[in-house]
Backbone bond lengths (Angstrom), bond angles and torsions (degrees), N, CA, C in turn:
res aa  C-N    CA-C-N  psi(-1)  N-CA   C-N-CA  omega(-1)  CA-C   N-CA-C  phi
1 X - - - 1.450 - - 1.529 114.32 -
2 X 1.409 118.55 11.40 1.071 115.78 -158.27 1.931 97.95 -72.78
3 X 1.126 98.66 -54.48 2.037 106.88 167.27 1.387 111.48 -37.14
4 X 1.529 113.60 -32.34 1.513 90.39 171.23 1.214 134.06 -85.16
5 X 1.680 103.68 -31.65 1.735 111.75 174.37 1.851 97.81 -64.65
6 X 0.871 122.91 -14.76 1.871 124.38 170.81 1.071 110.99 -69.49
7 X 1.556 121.02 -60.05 1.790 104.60 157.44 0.995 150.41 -52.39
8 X 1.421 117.21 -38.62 1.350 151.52 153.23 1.416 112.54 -17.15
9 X 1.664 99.49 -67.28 1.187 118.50 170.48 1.577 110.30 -59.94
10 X 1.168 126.34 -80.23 1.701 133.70 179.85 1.693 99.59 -36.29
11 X 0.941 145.15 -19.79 1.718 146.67 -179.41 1.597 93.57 -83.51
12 X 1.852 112.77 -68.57 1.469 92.28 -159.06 1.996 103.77 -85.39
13 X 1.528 110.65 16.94 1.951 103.26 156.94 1.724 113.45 -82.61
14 X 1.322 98.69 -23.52 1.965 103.91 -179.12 1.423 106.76 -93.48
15 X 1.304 118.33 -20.19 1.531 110.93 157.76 1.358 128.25 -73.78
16 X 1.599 115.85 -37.30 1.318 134.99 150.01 1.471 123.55 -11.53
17 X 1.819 80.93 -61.52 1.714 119.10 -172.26 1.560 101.06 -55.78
18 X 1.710 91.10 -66.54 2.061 98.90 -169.10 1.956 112.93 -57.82
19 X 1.191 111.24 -8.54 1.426 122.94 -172.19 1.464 105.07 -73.07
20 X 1.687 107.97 -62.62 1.345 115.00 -169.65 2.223 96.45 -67.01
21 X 1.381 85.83 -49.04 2.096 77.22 178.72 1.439 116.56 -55.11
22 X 1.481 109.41 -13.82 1.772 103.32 175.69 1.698 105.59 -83.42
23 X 1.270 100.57 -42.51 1.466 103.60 -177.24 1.604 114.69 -60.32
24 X 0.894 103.21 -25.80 2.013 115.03 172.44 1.361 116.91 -79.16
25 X 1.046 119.32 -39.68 1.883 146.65 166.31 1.422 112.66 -53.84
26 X 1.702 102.89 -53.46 1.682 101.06 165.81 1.478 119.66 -60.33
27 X 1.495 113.26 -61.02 1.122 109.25 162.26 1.711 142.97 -40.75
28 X 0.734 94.46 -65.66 1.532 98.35 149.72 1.468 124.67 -32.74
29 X 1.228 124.98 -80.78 1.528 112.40 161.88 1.273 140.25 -45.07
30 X 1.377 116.69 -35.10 1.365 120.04 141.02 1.898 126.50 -22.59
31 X 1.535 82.72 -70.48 1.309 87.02 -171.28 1.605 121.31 -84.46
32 X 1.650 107.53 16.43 1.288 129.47 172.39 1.814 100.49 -84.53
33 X 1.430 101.67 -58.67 1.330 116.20 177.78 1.787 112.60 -45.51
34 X 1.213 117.56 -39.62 1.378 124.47 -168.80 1.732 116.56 -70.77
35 X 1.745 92.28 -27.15 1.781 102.11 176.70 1.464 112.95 -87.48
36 X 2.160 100.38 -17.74 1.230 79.54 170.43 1.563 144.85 -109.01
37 X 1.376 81.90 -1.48 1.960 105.83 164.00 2.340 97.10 -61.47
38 X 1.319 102.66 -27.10 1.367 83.53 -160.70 1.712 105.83 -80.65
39 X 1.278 92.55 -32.34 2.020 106.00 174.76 1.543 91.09 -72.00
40 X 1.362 166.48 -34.04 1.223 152.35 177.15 1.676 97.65 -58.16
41 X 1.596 114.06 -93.31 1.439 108.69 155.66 1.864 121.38 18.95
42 X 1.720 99.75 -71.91 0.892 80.05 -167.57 1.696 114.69 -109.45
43 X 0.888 112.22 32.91 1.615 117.17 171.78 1.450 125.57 -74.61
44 X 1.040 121.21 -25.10 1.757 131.77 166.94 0.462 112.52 -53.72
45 X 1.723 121.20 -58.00 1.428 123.20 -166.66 1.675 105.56 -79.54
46 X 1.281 131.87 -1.25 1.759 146.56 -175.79 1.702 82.59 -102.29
47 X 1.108 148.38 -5.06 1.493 127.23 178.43 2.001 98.50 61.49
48 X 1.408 108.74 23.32 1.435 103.92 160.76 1.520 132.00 -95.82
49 X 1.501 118.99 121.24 1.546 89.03 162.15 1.941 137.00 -54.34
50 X 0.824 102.12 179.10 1.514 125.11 -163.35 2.111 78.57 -71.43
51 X 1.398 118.72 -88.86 1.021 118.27 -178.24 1.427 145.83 -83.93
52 X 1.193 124.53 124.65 1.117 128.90 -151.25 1.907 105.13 -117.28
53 X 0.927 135.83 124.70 1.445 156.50 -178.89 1.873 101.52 -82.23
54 X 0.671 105.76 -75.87 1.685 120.96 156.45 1.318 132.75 -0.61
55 X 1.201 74.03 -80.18 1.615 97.26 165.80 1.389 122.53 -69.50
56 X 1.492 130.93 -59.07 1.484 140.80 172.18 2.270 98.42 -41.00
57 X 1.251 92.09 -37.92 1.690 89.82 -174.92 1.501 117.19 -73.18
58 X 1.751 92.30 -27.84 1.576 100.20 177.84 1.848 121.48 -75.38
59 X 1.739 97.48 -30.24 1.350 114.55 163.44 1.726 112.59 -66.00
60 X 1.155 136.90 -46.88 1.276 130.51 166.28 1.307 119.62 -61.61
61 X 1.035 133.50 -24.30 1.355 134.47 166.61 1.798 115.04 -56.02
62 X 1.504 93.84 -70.95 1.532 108.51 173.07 1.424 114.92 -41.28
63 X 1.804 109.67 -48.04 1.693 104.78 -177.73 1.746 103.81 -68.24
64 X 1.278 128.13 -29.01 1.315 130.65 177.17 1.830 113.04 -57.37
65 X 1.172 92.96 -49.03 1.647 88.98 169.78 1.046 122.12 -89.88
66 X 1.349 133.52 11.11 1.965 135.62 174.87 2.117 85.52 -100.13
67 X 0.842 107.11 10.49 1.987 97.62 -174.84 1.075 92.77 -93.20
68 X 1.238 122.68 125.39 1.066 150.09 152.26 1.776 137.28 -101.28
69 X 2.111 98.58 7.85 1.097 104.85 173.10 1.754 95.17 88.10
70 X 1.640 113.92 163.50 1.382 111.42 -0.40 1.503 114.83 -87.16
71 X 1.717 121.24 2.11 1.297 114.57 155.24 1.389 130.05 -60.01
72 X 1.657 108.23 161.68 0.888 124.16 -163.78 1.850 109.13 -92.06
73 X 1.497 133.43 129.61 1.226 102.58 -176.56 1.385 146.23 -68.85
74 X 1.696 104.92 -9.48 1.331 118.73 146.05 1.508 124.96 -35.41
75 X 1.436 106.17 -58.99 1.212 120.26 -178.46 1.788 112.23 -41.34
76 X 1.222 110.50 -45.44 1.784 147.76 -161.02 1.543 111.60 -70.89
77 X 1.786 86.79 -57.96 1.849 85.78 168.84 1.423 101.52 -71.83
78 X 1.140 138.08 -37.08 1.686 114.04 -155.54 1.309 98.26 -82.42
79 X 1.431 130.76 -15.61 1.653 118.00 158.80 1.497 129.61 -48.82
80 X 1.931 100.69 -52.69 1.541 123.42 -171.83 1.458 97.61 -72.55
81 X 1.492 119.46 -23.54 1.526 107.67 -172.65 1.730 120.76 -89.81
82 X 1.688 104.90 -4.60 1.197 124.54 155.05 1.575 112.98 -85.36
83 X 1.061 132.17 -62.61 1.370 125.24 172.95 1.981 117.87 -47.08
84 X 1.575 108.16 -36.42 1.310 99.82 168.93 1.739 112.86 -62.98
85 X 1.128 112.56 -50.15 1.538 112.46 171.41 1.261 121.58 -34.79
86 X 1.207 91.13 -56.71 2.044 94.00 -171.52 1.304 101.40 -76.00
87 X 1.535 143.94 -20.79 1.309 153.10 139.53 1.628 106.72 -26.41
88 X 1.388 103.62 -53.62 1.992 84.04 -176.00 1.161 112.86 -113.62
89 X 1.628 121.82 11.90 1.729 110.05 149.02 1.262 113.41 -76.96
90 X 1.857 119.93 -13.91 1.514 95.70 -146.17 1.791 94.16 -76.04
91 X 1.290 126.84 155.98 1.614 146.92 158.73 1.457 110.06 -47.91
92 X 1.542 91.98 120.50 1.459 97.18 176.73 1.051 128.24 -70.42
């Protein structure tokens, strides 16, 4: 059994791994959320609407070219296109 306590082990160091990348991930969106309550804020006074088409396409583009695999960018937008959502319900 010795191969298994070896995996065992190698499973809970990549869980380890995915823990600290969640904890960075939260953060991160957070502080995604914080620039974007502040660009809402300030769009009135820019003669902008609230939603922009444009832009969300220009953001999928950019996340399409930062992929570097091994996802797929399909995969990528339907993340960013959930995070944009919860981006313009969240309360200002």
């Amino acid at each position: 059994m010795p191969e298994t306590n070896q995996n065992y082990e190698q499973i809970q160091q990549h869980r380890d791994q995915i823990d600290e990348l969640d904890r960075q991930i939260v953060a991160l969106l957070n502080e995604r959320a914080g620039h974007s309550l502040a660009i809402r804020a300030l769009k009135p006074g820019a003669k902008m609407g609230l939603y922009d088409p444009a832009r969300e396409e220009e953001i999928f583009k950019k996340i399409d070219s930062f992929n570097e695999g091994p996802m797929y960018n399909d995969n990528l937008r339907d993340i960013y296109a959930t995070i944009l959502k919860v981006m313009k319900e969240m309360p200002a």
